[in-house]
C-alpha positions as a LaTeX table, in Angstrom:
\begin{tabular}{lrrr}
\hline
Residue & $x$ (\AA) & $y$ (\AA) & $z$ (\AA) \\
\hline
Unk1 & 0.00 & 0.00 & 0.00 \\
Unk2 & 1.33 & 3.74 & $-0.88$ \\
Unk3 & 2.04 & 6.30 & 1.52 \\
Unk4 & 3.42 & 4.24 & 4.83 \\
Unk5 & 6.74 & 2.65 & 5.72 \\
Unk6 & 8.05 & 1.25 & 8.81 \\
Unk7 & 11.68 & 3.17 & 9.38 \\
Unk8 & 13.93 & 2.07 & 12.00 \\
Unk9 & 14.94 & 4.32 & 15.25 \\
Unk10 & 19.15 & 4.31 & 15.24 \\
Unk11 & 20.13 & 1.19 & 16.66 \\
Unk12 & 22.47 & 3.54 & 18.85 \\
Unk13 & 19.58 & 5.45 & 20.51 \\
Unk14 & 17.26 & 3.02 & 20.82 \\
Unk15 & 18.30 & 2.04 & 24.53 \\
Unk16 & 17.81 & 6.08 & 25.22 \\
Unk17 & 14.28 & 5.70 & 23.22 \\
Unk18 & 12.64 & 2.86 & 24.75 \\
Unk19 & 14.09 & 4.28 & 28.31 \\
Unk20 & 12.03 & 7.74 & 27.41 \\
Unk21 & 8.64 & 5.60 & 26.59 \\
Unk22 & 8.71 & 3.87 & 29.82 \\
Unk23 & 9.33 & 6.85 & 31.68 \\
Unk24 & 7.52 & 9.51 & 29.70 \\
Unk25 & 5.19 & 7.82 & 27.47 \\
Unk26 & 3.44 & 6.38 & 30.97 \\
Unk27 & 4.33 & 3.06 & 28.90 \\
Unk28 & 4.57 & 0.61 & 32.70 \\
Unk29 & 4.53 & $-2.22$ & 30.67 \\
Unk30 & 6.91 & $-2.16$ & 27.88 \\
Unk31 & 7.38 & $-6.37$ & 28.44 \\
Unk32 & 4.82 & $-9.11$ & 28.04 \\
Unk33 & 5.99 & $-12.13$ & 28.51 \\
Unk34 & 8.83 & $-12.42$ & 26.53 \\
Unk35 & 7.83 & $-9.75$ & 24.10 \\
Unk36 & 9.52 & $-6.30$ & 23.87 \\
Unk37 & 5.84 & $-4.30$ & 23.21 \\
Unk38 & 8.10 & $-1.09$ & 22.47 \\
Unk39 & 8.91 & $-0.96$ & 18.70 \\
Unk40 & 12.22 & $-0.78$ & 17.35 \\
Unk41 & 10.17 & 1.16 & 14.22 \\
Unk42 & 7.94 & 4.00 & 13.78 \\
Unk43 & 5.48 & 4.41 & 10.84 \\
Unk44 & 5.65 & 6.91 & 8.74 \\
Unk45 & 2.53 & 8.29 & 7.06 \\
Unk46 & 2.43 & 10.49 & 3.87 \\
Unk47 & $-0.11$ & 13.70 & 3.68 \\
Unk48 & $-2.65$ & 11.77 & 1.96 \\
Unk49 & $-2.42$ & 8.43 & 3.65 \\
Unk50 & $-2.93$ & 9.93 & 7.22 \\
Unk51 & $-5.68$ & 12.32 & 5.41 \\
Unk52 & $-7.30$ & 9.09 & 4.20 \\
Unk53 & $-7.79$ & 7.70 & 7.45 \\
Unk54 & $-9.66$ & 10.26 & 9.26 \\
Unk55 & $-11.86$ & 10.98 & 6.62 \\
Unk56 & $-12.88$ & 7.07 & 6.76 \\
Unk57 & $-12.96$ & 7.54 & 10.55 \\
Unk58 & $-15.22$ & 10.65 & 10.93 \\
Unk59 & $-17.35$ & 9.04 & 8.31 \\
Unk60 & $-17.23$ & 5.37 & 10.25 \\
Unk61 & $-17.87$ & 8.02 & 13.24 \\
Unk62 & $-21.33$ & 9.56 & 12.19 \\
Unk63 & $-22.63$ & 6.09 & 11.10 \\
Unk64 & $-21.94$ & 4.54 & 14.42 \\
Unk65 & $-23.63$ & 7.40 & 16.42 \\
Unk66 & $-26.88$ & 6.98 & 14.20 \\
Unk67 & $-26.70$ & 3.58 & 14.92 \\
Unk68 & $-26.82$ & 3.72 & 18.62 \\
Unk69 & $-29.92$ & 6.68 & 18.08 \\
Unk70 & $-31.66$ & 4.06 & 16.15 \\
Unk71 & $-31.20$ & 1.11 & 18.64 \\
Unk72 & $-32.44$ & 3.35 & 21.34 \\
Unk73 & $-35.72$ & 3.38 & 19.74 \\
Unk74 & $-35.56$ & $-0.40$ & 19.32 \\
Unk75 & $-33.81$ & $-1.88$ & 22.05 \\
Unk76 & $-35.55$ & $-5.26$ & 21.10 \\
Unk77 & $-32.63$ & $-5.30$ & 18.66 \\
Unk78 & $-30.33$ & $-5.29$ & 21.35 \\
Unk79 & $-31.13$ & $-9.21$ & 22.56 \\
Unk80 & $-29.02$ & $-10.04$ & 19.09 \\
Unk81 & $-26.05$ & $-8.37$ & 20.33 \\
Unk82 & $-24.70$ & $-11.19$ & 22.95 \\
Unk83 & $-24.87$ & $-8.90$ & 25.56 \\
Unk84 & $-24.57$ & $-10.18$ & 29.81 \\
Unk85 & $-28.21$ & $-10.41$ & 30.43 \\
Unk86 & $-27.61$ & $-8.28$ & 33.77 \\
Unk87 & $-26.74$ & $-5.56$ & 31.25 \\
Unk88 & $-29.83$ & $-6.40$ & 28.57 \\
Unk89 & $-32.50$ & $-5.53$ & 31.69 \\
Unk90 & $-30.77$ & $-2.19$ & 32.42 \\
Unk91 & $-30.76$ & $-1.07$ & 28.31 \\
Unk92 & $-34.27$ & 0.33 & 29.39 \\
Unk93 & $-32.23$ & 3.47 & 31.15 \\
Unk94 & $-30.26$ & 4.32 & 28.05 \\
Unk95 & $-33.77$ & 6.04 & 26.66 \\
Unk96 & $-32.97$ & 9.33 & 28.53 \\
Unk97 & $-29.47$ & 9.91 & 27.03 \\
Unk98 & $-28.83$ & 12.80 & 26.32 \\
Unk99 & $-25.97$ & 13.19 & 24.03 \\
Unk100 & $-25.27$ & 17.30 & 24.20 \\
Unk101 & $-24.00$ & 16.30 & 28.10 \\
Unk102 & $-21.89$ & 13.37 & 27.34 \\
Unk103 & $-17.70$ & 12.90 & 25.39 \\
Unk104 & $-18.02$ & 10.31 & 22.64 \\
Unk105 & $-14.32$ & 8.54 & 22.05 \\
Unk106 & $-13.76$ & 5.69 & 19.83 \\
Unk107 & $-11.04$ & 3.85 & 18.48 \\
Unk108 & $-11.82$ & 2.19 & 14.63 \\
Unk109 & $-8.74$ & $-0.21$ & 13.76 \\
Unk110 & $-7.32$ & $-0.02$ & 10.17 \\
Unk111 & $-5.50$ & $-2.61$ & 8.56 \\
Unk112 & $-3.94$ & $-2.34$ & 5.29 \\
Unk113 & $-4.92$ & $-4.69$ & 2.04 \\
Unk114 & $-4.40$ & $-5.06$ & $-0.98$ \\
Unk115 & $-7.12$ & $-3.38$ & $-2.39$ \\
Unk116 & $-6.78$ & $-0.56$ & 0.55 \\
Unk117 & $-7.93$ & $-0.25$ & 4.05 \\
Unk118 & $-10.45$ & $-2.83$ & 6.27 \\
Unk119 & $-11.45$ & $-2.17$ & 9.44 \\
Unk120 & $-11.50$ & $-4.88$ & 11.74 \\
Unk121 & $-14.14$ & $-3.40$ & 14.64 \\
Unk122 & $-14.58$ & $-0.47$ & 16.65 \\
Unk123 & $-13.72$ & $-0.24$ & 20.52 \\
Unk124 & $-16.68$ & 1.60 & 21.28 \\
Unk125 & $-16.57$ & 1.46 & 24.73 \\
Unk126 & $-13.27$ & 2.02 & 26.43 \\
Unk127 & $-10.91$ & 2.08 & 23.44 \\
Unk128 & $-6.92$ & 1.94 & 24.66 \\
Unk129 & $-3.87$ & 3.43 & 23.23 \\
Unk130 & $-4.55$ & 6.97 & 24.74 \\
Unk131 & $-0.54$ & 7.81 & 26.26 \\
Unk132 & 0.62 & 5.74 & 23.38 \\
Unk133 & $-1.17$ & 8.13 & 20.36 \\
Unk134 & $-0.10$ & 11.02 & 22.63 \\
Unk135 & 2.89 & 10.71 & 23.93 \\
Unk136 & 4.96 & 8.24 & 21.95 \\
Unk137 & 4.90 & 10.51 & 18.50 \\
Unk138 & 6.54 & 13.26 & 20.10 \\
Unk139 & 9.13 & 10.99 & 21.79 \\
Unk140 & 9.63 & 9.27 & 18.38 \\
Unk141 & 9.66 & 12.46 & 15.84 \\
Unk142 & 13.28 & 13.83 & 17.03 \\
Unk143 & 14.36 & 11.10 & 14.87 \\
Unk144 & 12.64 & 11.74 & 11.84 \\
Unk145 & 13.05 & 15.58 & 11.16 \\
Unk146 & 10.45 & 15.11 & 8.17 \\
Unk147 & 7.74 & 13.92 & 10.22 \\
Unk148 & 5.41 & 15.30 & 13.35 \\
Unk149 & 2.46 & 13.70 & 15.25 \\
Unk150 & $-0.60$ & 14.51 & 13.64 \\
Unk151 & $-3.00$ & 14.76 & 16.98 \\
Unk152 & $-3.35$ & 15.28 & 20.86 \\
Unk153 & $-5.98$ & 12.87 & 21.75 \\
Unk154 & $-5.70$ & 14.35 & 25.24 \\
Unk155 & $-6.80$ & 18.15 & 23.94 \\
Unk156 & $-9.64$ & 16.66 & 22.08 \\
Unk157 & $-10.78$ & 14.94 & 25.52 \\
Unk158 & $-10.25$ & 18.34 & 27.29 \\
Unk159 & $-12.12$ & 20.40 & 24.76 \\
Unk160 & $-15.01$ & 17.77 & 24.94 \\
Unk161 & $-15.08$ & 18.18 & 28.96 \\
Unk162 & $-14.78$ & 21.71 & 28.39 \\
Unk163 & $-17.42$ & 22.27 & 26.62 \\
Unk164 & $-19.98$ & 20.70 & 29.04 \\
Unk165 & $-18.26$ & 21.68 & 32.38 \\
Unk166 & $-16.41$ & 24.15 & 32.19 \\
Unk167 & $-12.57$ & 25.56 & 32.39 \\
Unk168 & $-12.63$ & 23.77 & 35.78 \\
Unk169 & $-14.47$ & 21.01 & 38.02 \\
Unk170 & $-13.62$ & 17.71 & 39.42 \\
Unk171 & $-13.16$ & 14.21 & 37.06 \\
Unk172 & $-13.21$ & 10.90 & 38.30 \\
Unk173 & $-11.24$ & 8.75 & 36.70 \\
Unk174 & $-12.64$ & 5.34 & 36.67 \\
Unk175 & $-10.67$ & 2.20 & 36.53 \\
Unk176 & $-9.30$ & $-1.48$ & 37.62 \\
Unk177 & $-7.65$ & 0.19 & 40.57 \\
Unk178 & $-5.88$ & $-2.99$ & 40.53 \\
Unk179 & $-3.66$ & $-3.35$ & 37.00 \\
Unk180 & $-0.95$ & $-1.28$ & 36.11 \\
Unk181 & $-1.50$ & $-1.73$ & 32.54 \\
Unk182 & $-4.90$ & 0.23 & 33.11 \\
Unk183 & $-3.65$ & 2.85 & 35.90 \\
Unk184 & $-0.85$ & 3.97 & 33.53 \\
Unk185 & $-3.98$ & 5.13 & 31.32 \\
Unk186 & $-5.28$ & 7.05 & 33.93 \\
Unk187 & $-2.41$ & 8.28 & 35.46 \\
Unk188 & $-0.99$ & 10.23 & 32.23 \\
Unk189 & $-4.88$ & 11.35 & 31.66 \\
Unk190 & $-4.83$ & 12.60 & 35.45 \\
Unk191 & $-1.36$ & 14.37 & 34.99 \\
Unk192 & $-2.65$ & 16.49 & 31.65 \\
Unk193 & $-6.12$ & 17.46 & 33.10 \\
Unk194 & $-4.66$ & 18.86 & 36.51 \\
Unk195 & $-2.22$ & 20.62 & 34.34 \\
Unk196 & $-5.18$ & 22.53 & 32.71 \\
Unk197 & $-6.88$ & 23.37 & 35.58 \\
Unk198 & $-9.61$ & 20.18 & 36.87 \\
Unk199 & $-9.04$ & 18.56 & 39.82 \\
Unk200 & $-8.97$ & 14.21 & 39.43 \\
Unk201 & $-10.41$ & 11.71 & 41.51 \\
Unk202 & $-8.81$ & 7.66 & 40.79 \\
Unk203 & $-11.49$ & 5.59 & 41.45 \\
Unk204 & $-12.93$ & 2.13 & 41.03 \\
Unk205 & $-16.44$ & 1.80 & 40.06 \\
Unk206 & $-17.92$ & 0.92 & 43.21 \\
Unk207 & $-15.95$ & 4.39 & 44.15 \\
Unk208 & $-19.12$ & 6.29 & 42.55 \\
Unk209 & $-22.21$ & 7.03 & 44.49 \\
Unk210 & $-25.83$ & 8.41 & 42.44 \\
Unk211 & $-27.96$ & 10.53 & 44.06 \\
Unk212 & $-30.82$ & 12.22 & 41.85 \\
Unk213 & $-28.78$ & 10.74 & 38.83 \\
Unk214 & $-25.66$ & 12.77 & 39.88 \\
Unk215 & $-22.18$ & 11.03 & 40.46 \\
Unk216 & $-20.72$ & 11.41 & 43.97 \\
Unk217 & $-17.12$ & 10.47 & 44.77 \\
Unk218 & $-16.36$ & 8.22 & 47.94 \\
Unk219 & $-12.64$ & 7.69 & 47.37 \\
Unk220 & $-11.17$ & 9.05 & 50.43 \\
Unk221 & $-10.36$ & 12.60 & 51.22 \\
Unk222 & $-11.80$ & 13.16 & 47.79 \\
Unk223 & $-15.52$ & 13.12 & 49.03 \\
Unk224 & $-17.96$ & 14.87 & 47.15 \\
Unk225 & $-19.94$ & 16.15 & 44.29 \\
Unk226 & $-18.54$ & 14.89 & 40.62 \\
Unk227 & $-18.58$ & 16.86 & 37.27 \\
Unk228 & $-17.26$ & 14.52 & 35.09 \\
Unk229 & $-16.70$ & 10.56 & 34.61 \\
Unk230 & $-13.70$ & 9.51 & 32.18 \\
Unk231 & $-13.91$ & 5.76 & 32.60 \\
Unk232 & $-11.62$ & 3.37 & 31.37 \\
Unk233 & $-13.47$ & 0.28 & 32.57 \\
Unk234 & $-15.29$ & $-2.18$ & 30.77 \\
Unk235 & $-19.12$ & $-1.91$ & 30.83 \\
Unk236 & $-19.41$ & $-5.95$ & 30.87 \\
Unk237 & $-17.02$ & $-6.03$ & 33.67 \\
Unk238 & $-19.55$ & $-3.97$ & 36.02 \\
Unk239 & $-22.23$ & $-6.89$ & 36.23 \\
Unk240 & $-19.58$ & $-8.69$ & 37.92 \\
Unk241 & $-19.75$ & $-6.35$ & 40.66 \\
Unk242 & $-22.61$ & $-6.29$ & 43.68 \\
Unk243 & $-25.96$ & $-4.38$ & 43.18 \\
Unk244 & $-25.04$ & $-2.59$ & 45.92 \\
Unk245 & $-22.35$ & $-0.76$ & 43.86 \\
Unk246 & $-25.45$ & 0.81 & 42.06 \\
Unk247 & $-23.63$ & 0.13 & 38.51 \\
Unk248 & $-26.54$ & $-0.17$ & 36.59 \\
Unk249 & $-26.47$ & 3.85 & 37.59 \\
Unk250 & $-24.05$ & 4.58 & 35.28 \\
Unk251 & $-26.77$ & 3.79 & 32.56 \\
Unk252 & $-28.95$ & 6.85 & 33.35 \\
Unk253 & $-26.62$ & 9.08 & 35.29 \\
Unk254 & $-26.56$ & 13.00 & 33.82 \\
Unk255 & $-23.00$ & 13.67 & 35.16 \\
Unk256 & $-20.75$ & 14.40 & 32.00 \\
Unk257 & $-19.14$ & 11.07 & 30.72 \\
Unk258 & $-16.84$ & 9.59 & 28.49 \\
Unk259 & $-18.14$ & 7.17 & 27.39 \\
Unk260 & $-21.64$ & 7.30 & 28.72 \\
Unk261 & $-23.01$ & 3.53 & 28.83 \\
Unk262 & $-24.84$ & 4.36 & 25.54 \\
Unk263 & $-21.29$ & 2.33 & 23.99 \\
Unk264 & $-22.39$ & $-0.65$ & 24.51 \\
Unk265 & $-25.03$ & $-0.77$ & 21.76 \\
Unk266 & $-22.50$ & $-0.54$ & 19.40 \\
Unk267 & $-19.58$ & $-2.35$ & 21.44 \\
Unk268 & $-20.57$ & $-5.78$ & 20.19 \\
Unk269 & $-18.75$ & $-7.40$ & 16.81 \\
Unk270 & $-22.83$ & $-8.88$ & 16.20 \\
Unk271 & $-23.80$ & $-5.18$ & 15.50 \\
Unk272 & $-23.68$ & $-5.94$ & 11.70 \\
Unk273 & $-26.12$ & $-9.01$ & 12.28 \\
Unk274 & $-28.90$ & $-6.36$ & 12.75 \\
Unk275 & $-27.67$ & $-3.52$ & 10.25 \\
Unk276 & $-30.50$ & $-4.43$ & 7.57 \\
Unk277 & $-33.41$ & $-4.04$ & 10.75 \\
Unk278 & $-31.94$ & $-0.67$ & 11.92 \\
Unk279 & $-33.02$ & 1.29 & 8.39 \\
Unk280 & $-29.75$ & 3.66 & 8.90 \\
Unk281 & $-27.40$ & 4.50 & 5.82 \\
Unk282 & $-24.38$ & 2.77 & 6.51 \\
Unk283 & $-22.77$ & 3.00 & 3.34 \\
Unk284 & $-18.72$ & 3.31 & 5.02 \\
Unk285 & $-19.68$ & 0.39 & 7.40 \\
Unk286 & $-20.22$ & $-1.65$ & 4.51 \\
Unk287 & $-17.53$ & $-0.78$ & 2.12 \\
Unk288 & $-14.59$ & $-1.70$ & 4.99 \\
Unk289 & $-16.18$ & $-4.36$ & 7.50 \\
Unk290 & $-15.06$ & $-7.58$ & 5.98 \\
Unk291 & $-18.71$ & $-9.52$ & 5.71 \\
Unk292 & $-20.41$ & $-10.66$ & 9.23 \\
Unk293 & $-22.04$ & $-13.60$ & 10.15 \\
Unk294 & $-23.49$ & $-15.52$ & 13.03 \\
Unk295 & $-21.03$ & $-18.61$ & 13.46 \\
Unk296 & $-23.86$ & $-20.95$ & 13.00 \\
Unk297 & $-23.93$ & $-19.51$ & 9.46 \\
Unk298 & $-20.35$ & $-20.92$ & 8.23 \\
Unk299 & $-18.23$ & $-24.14$ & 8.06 \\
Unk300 & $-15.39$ & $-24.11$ & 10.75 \\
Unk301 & $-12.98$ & $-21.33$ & 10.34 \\
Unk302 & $-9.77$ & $-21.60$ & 8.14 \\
Unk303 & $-8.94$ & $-19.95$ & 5.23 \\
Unk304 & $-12.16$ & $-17.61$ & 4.43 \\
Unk305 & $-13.21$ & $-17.07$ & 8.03 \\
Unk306 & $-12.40$ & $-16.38$ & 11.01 \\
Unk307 & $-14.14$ & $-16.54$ & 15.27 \\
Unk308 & $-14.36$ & $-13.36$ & 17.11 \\
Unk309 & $-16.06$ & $-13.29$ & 20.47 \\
Unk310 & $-18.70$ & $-10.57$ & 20.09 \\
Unk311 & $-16.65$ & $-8.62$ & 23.56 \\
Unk312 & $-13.45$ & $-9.37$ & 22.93 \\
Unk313 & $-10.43$ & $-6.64$ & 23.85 \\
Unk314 & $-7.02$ & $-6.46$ & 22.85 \\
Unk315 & $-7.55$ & $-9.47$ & 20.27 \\
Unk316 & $-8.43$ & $-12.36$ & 22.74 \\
Unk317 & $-10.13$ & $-14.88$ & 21.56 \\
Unk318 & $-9.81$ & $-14.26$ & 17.75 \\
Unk319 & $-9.01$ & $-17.69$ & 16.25 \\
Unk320 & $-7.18$ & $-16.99$ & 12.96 \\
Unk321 & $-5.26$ & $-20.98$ & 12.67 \\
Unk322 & $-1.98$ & $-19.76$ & 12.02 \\
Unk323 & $-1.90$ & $-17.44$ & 15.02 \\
Unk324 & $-2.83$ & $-19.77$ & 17.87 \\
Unk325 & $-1.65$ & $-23.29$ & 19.67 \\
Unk326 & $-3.75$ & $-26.08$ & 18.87 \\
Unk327 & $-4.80$ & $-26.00$ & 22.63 \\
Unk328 & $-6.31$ & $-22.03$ & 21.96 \\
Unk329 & $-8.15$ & $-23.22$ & 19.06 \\
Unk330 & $-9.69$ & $-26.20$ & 21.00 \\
Unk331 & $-11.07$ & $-23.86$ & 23.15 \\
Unk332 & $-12.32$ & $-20.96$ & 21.41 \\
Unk333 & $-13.95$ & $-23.33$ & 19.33 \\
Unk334 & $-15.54$ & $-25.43$ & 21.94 \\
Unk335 & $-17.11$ & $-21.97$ & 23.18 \\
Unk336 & $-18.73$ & $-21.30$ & 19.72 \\
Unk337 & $-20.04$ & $-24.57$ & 19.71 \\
Unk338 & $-21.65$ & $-24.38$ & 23.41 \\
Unk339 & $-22.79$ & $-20.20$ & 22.80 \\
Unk340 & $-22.87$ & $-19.37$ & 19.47 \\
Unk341 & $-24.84$ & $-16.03$ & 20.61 \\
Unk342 & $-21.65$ & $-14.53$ & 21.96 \\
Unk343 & $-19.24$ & $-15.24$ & 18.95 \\
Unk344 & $-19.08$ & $-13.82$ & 15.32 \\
Unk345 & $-17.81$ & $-15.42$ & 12.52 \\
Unk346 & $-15.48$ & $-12.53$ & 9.84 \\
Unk347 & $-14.76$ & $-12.96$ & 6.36 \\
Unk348 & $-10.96$ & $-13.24$ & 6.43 \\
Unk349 & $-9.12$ & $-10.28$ & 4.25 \\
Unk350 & $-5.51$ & $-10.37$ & 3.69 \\
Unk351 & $-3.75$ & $-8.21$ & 5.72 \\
Unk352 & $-0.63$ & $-6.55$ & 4.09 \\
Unk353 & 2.59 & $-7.16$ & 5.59 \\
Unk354 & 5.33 & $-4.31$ & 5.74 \\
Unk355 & 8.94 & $-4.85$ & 5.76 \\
Unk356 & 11.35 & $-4.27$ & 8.57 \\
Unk357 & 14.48 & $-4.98$ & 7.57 \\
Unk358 & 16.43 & $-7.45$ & 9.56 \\
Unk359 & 13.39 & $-7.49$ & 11.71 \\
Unk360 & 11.46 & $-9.66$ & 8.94 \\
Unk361 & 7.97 & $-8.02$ & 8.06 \\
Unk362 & 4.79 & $-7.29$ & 10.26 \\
Unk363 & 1.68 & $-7.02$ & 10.11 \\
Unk364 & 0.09 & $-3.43$ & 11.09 \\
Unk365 & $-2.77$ & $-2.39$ & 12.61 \\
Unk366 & $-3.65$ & 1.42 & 12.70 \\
Unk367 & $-6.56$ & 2.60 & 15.41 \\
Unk368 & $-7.91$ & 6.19 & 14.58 \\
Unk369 & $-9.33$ & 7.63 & 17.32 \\
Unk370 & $-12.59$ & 10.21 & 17.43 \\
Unk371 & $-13.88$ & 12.37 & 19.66 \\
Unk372 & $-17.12$ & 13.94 & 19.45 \\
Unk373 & $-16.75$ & 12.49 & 15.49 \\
Unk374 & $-13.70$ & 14.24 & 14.75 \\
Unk375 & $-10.39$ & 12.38 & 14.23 \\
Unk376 & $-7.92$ & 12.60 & 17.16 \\
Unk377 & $-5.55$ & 10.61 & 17.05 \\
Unk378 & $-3.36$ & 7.48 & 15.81 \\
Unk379 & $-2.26$ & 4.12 & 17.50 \\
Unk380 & 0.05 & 2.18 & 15.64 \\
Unk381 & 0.41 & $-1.18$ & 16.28 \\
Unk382 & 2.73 & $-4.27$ & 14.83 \\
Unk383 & 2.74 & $-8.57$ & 15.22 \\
Unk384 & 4.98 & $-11.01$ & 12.83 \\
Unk385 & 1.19 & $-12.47$ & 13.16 \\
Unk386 & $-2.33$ & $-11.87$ & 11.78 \\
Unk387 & $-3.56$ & $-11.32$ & 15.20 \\
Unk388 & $-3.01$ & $-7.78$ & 16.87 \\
Unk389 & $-3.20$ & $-8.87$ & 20.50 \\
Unk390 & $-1.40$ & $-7.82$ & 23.66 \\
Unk391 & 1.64 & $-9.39$ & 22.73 \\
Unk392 & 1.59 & $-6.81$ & 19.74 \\
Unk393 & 4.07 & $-4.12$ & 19.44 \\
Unk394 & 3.39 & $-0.45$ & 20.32 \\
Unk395 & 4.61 & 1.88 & 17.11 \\
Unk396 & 4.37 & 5.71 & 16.95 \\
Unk397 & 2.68 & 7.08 & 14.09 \\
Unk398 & 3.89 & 10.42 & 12.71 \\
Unk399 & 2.91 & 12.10 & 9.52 \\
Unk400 & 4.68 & 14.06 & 6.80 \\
Unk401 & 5.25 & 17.81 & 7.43 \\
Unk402 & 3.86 & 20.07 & 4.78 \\
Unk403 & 6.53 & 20.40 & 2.12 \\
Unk404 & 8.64 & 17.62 & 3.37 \\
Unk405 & 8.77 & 14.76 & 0.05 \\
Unk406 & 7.88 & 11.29 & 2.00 \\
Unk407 & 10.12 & 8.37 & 2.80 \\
Unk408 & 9.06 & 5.61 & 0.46 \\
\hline
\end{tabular}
């Protein structure tokens, strides 16, 4: 595909790099397993490559929002999705939202093919990758004089709060208090909105109190009154926590959010099963979805298809045959078999590798973030395999400067 390269960081300042990621880029957990997740590359984007993806993103953007405003006017639709059933009896609470109070992020993942970009899904919910879009690019472009980031996903998130809270107020932060992976997320969005002025509460779900559909903090010291929610926490994971935690809350609340629950209509990889019932144009969907079916629908996966568990994160549970043990596959596909409801089955596409030199070649997945369906940022992420999972390989993306002639 034209208009992106992987190009190597000097071999000699790589050390100095990856020590500035950890460090700077809030990037706790540069090692999984045995798997260095801090590139050795950046990509490089021309003009009209990086132009090319948000314009497919804002578009994928509009169509998604006018899907979840047509679901909440037939939430009968919603029992296809392969939702918890805790979470299917609270839907009925989404039919106040309000969308003028609430942030709208989302993450659409780009791969490249031969006959141009597929998207693979949307993280609709609590997409990742936030330090990494932000920080990494302006770590990486001191190498690569030609080249700048393209966005602040941060400054998008503080215009959106902005906008319905004003220049100041209090955020809660809400997270698995618990993993590092998800509290380096918070901690570099805590660090950026006290720097402009809002105060930031870290706090677990069952941290939040409602009263008259207003969010109260009881984290302590930190007691009181709430003007804004940025959560980075599953919505499937709240069902696992008591009533008494009053998650189900979080579904009508009126306190500014990002994301408001209203992310889980379009969260789930079955979304396309109902696009036909929904009477939406959804003409962008359509052209870069690889085709969608119920698993009951096709012969075992292989070479045309391939499983995805309709709540999947972070690529686990995809079965594509190359890119799992024979043990993985046993079980993903015993699952299918037992709840087909919950699974999906994707048309395969061929995903283009890109060389790396000495490193071999990769495989590349781009997520384009939106806010309030404009494009604000870029994750960049690598695997020798088909399968972008969390052994994948954080890149920085950074994009031709005006007048500079691209690399390749």
């Amino acid at each position: 595909m034209q208009g992106l390269k992987l190009a190597a960081i000097p071999h000699d300042q790589y050390d100095d790099y990856r020590y500035d990621v950890i460090f700077k880029a809030y990037k706790w957990d540069p090692q999984v397993e045995d798997h260095n997740t801090v590139a050795r590359h950046v990509l490089l984007l021309s003009r009209e490559a990086a132009g090319e993806l948000e314009r497919q993103a804002e578009l994928l953007a509009q169509e998604t929002v006018r899907m979840e405003e047509a679901l909440l006017g037939r939430l009968s639709l919603a029992r296809q999705l392969g939702l918890p059933r805790q979470i299917q009896q609270t839907l009925e609470r989404l039919q106040g939202y309000d969308s003028s109070r609430h942030v709208r992020l989302m993450r659409f993942d780009f791969h490249p093919a031969p006959d141009g970009w597929a998207i693979s899904e949307v993280n609709s919910d609590v997409p990742g990758g936030l330090a990494e879009a932000a920080v990494l690019p302006g770590i990486a472009a001191r190498y690569f004089p030609g080249y700048e980031p393209r966005h602040d996903i941060a400054a998008y998130l503080l215009d959106g709060f902005r906008a319905r809270i004003g220049e100041a107020g209090t955020l809660a932060l809400v997270h698995a208090t618990a993993y590092s992976d998800d509290r380096q997320v918070m901690e570099y969005l805590s660090d950026y909105f006290q720097a402009h002025g809002y105060d930031t509460v870290m706090a677990a779900p069952d941290h939040i109190r409602w009263e008259s559909k207003q969010a109260y903090s009881l984290a302590a010291g930190q007691e009181g009154q709430l003007d804004g929610l940025l959560r980075f926490y599953p919505l499937e994971w709240l069902t696992n926590l008591p009533r008494r935690s009053q998650w189900r809350d979080f579904y009508d609340g009126e306190t500014s959010a990002c994301n408001h629950p209203i992310a889980m209509l379009t969260q789930s990889k079955r979304l396309p099963l109902i696009w036909d019932e929904l009477g939406v144009e959804l003409s962008a969907w359509k052209r870069m979805l690889p085709e969608t079916r119920d698993p009951r629908q096709v012969s075992r996966p292989g070479e045309e298809w391939v499983y995805k568990p309709a709540l999947g994160r972070v690529g686990e549970g995809i079965l594509i045959p190359e890119a799992v043990t024979a043990k993985e596959r046993r079980k993903i596909e015993r699952s299918v078999r037992w709840r087909p409801g919950r699974w999906i089955a994707q048309r395969r596409f061929v995903s283009q590798t890109l060389p790396a030199g000495e490193q071999g070649e990769y495989h590349l997945c781009i997520g384009v973030f939106t806010v309030g369906g404009r494009c604000a940022g870029f994750y960049g992420r690598i695997s020798p395999y088909a399968r972008i999972d969390h052994k994948a390989i954080d890149i920085p993306v950074l994009v031709q400067k005006e007048g500079e002639e691209h690399a390749g």
